[in-house]
N, C-alpha and C positions, 0 to 999 in steps of 0.2 A: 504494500500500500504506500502510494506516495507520500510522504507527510509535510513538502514546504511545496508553495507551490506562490511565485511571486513574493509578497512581500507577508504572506500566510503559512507563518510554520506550526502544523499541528502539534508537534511534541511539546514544541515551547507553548504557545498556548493553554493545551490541555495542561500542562506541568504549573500554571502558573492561575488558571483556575483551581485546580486542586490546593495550593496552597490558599489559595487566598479562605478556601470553607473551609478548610482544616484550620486555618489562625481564628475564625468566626467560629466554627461547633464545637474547638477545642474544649475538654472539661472546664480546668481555668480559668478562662474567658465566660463557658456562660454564667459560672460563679460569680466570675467578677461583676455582670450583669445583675447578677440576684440579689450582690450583696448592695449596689449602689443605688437600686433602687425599692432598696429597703423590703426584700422579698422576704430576705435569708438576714434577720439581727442577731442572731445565735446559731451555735453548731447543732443541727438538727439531721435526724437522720435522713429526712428527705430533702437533698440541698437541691439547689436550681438546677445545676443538670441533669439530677435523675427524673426531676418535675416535668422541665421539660419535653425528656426521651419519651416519659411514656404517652403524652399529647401528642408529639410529632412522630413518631413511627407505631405508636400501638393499633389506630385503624381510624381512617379518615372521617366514615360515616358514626359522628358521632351518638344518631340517633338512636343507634346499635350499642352505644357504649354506655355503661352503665357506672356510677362508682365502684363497685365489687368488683366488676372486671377488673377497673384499673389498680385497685387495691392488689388481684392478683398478678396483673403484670408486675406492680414494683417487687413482690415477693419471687419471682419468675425471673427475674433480670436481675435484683441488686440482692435478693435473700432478704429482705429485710420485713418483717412484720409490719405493718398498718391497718387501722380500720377505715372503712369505708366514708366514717366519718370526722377521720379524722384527714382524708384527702377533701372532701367536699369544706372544709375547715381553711385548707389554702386557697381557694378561690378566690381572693378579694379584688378591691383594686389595684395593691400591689403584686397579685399574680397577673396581672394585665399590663401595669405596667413595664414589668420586668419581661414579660414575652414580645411586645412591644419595642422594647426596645434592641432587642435581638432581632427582629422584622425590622428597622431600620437599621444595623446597621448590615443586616444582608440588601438590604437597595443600595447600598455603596458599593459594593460589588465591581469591579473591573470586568468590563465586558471585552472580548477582544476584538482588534478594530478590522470595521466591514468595510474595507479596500474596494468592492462593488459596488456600494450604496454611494453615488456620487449625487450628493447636493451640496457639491464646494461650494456653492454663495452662504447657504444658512451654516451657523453655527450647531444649532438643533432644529428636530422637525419635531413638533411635538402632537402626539394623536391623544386626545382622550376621550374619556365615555365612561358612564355610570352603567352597575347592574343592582337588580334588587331580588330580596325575596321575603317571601314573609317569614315571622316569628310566631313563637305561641304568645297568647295576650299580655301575658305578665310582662312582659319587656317594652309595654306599649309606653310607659312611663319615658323612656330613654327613647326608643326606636319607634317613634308613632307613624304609622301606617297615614292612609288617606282620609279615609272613614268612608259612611256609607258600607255597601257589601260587603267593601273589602274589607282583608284583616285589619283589626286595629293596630299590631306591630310590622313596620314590613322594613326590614335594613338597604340603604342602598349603599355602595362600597364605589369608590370615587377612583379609577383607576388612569395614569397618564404614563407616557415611555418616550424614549426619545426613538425615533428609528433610525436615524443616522449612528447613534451607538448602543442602542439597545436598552440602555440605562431609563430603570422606571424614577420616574419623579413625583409620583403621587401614587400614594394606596392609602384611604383612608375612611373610616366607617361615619356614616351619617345616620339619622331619621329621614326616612322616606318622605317627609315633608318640606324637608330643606332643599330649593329648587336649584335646576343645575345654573340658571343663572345668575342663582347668589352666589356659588361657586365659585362662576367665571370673575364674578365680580371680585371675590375675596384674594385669587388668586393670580390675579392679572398681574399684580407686582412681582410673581415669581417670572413673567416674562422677561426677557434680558435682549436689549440691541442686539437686531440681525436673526432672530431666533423664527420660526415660521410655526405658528398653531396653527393645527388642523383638528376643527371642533365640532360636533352636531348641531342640528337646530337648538335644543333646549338652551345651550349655552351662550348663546347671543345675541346682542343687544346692539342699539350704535354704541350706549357710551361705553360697551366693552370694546369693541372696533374702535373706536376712536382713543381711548386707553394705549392698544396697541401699537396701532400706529403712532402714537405721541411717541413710545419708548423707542420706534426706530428699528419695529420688529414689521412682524409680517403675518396675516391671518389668509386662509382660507375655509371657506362655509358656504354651505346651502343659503339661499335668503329665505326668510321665515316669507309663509303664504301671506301674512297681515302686513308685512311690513311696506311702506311707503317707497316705492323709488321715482327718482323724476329724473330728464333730463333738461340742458339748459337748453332753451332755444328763444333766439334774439332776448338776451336778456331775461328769462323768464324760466320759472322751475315747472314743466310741464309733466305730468307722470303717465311716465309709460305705459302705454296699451297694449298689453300682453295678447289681446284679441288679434288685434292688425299685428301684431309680430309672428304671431302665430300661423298665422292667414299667409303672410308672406316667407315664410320658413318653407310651409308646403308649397308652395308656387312656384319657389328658387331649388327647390330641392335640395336646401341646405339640415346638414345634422347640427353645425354646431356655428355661432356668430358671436359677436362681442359690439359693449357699446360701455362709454364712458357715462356715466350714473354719476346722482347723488344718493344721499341717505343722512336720513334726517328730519323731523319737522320743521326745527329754528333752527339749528346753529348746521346748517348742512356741511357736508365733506363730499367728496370726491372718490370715486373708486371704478373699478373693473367691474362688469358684470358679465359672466360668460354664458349664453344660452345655449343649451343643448334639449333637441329632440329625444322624446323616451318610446320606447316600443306600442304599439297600440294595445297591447297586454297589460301593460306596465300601467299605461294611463285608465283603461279600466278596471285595472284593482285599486289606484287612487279612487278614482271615483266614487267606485263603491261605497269605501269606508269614507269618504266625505261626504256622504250620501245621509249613512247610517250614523253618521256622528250628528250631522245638521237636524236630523230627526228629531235623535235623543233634547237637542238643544234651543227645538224649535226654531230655525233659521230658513232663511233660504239659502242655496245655493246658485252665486250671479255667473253670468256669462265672463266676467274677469279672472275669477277661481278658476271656471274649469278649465280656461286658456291657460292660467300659471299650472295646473295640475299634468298639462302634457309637457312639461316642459321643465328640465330640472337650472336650476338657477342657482349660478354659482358667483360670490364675491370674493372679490381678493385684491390686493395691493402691491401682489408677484411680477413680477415679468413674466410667470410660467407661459407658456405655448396656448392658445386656448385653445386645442387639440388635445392637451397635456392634463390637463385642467381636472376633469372627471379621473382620470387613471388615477391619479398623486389623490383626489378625494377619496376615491373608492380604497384607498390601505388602510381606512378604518376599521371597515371588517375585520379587520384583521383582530383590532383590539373585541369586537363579537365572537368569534370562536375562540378567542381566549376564554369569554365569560363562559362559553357552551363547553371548553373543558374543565373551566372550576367547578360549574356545576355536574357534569354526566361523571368527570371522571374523580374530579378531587371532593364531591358532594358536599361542595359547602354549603348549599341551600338543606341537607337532611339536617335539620334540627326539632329535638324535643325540649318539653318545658324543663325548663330550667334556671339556677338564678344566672343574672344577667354575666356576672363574674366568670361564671363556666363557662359559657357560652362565648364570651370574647375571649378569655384563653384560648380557648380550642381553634376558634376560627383565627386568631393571628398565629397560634402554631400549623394552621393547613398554610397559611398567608408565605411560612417561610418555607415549607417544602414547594410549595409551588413556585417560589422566587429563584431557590437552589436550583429549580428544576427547567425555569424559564433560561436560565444561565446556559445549562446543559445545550439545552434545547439549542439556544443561536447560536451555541458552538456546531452543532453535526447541522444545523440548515448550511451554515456559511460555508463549511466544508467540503459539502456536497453539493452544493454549486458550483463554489470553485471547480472543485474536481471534474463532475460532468456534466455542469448545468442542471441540474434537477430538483424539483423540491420533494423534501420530506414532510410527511402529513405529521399534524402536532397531536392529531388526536392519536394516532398509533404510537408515539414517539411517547407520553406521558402518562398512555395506558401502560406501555412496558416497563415505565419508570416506576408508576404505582406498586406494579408486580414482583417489581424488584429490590422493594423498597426498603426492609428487613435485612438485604445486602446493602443497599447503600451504606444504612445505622452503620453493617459490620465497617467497609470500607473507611467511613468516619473514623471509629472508635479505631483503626488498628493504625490507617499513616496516609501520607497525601498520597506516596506509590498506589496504595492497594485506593485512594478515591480516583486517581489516573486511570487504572488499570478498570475502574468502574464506568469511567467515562468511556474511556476507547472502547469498551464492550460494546453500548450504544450506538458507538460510530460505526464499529464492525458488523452492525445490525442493519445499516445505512439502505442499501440498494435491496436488500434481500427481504425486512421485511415491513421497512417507514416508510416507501416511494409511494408520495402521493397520487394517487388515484383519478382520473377525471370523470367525474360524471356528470351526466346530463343536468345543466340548471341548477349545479352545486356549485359555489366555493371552495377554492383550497388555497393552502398558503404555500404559492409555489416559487419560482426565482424570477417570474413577474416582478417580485417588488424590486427586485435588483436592480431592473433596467429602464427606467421612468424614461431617462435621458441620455 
């Protein structure tokens, strides 16, 4: 097997990941964590690392897990007597915090660098997107749901990454009431000159867009259906007729066009607007649900709507291609089959009642296997591109990681070698049996993303 190939040397890299979770899972280190935030104030027979272990590798679905269980793990792995009661006793805020803080600083993580992913102008490209699920009642206090039918608790988890280097910037739990464009709002100062976000609807606003653009960064987004665009003509903010645009797209037989926009009620700004045609499929599954939604709402549906509804509408302050435009949009999905492997494969939506204490432990220890494992992960995607162009599917790639997972713990506990020698297993798994699949009308996460430009 080849291992350097350009300026991508597998051995160093893998050798250089492995250190990096072996200096983070070290026993040591997560004591050190336990003790500093006040987990672990005495020598006790259950210190932070065995608390830990048994959350992060005893079994994911923790709907299935019970205290007794874990009671017998620590007895099973460390020999050591406890009651059931008296594990359900460390739950507090300071088991939260202390796992917590091991889930950051596994997001510091060194990713190794993607020599393929060329967006030399941005410094980062940053995608984000929420997922949610519900809880049982009792957690409604903390994590309040919508109301109405739905549950009264329902978490949503705030996830962001860079893809220029893989590095996540944001995981963190909310109440499914807190909206994504408070979010965006709260978070906008974590944008930095030259930086490019690529965000959904929820999360945008002008004065978020205008935010951005102040700090000298870069946004790309859908434009929201309600929102106002005009453009100037002989002095005058005129707003766009998506009807006649529409009208004239089919005539011209164009898929995709661009026109200089404002946005804004008062204080307008200036921007890109890229129009792209959607399939006559596509525009009637809009429909639909704007159909069934205007119902529920008692509205009409205008002849304005349904001309923005065939039509997807993209803003930005890029120089991107606007050909380019929709492909560099559409890598959010990407950050959606992540959620569909947290949930199918890493079950973090299986939760039973519980106190709230438990419950966040547990989900910020699946928080850090799935981070350890995200790492893995962009390691054999990048390799096997490199190598022979191809993409590895993530759902196969972290099904086998789940399965394997009991070896990893070993490979931790014994030396960074035996986590190398863990890694390259997966890699050597590569062609034979992670090569993503294409099927009909499906998503996958292939080496597409590689080549925007």
């Amino acid at each position: 097997m080849l291992t350097s190939m350009g300026n991508f040397n597998l051995k160093v890299n893998v050798k250089n990941l492995s250190t990096e979770i072996s200096n983070l899972m070290c026993e040591e280190c997560i004591n050190d964590f336990a003790r500093d935030t006040g987990f672990i104030e005495r020598n006790s027979k259950l210190d932070g690392n065995m608390f830990l272990d048994i959350l992060l590798f005893t079994h994911l679905n923790q709907k299935q897990l019970s205290l007794n269980e874990l009671a017998i793990q620590v007895k099973k792995l460390f020999g050591i007597d406890i009651s059931k009661q008296s594990i359900d006793k460390r739950f507090t805020d300071k088991s939260v915090e202390f796992i917590k803080s091991v889930l950051s600083k596994a997001l510091e993580l060194t990713i190794p660098k993607q020599d393929k992913i060329d967006f030399t102008k941005y410094d980062k490209v940053l995608i984000k997107d929420a997922t949610s699920f519900q809880l049982p009642s009792n957690m409604a206090d903390k994590y309040k749901g919508s109301g109405g039918s739905a549950s009264s608790s329902i978490i949503k988890i705030q996830f962001e990454y860079d893809l220029k280097s893989g590095k996540i910037t944001d995981l963190s739990l909310h109440a499914f009431v807190d909206q994504d464009g408070t979010d965006a709002k709260d978070t906008v100062e974590r944008i930095n000159p030259n930086e490019l976000a690529i965000r959904d609807l929820g999360y945008i606003s002008t004065t978020v867009i205008k935010a951005i653009q102040k700090k000298e960064a870069y946004y790309l987004n859908r434009a929201q259906a309600t929102i106002n665009i005009y453009q100037l003509k002989k002095d005058e903010f005129i707003k766009v007729n998506f009807v006649e645009i529409n009208k004239y797209m089919k005539t011209m037989g164009l898929s995709v066009m661009e026109l200089e926009v404002y946005l804004g009620k008062k204080d307008k700004f200036k921007t890109r607007l890229i129009i792209g045609s959607i399939p006559t499929e596509a525009y009637q599954k809009r429909i639909m649900n704007a159909k069934r939604q205007a119902k529920k709402e008692g509205r009409i549906i205008t002849d304005e709507y349904r001309a923005r509804q065939a039509l997807n509408l993209f803003i930005t302050n890029t120089d991107i291609p606007k050909e380019n435009v929709r492909s560099l949009y559409t890598l959010r999905w990407q950050i959606e089959l992540m959620f569909k492997i947290w949930k199918s494969i890493g079950e973090i939506d299986k939760v039973k009642k519980m106190k709230v204490e438990r419950f966040e432990s547990f989900l910020f220890a699946k928080l850090i296997w799935i981070v350890l494992n995200w790492h893995i992960m962009r390691l054999v995607f990048h390799y096997y591109y490199q190598k022979d162009g191809v993409g590895i599917s993530p759902f196969k790639l972290y099904a086998t990681l789940k399965t394997s997972i009991l070896k990893f713990r070993s490979s931790i506990k014994e030396s960074i070698d035996h986590i190398s020698s863990f890694i390259m297993d997966h890699i050597n798994l590569g062609l034979k049996k992670l090569i993503s699949e294409k099927k009909k009308n499906s998503k996958t996460w292939s080496s597409d993303m590689y080549k925007l430009f």
